[in-house]
N, C-alpha and C positions, 0 to 999 in steps of 0.2 A: 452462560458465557459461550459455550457451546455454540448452541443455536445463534444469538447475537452473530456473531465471527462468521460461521458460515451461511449463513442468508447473505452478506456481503457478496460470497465468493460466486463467481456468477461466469462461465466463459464470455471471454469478450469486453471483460469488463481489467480494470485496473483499480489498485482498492488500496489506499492508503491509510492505515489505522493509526492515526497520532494522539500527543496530549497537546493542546495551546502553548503551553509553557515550555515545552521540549526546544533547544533551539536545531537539532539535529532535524524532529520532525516538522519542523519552519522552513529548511532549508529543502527538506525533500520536498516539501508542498511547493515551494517556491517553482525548485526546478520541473515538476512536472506543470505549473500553470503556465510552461513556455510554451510546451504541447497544443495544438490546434487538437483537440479533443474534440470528439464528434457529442451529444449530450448525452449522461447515462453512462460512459463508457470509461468516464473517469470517478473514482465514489472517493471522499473523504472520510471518514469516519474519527471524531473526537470521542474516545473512549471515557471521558470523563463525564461525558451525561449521562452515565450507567450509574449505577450504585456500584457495579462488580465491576470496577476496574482492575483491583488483584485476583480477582478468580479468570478476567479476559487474558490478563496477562502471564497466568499459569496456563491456559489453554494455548496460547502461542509458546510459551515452552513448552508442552506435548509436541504440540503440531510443526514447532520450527526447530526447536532446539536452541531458544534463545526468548526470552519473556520482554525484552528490550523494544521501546519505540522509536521510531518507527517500525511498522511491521511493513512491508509491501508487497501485493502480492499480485499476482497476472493470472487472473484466471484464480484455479484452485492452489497454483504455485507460488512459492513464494519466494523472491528473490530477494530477500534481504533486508537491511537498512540502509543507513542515509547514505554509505560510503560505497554498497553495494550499486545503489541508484546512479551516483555520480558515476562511475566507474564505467557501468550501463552507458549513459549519456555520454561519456568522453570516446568511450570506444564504436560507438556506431548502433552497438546491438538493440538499446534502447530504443532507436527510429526502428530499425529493422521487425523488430518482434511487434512493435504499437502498428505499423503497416500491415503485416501479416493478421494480427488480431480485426481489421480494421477499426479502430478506434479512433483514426485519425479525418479530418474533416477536408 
């Protein structure tokens, strides 16, 4: 689960770990497909094509302090979930940090 999780994590990159069924992590996907993302820079990850979805999502309680999807993270950081994101998006910092990153197109 480990290794899974952080191969994702990649500077420069933004990494979305959701399940399909989640409607929280529907909503995060959503709002980040508003994003003019450059390719590569934005990763999805559906943790249910793993067999170890309860072992991924004990590894994000180690690493986040919260086993909960969406995961999101920037870089090696992880900012949160779905209310995190929006909150990001409504206040600015969301553009601000993907520009800095460049990520954007």
């Amino acid at each position: 689960a480990e290794e899974f999780v952080d191969s994702h994590l990649k500077p420069g990159r933004m990494v979305l770990f959701m399940k399909p069924t989640c409607p929280f992590c529907r909503r995060a996907e959503e709002l980040l497909c508003q994003y003019p993302f450059k390719r590569e820079s934005l990763v999805i990850v559906d943790i249910t094509v793993t067999r170890n979805t309860e072992k991924i999502q004990d590894y994000f309680q180690q690493l986040t302090g919260a086993r909960t999807v969406p995961r999101i993270f920037i870089g090696k950081e992880c900012i949160g979930g779905c209310s995190e994101l929006q909150e990001m998006d409504r206040s600015g910092e969301l553009m601000v940090r993907l520009i800095e990153m460049g990520a954007l197109t």
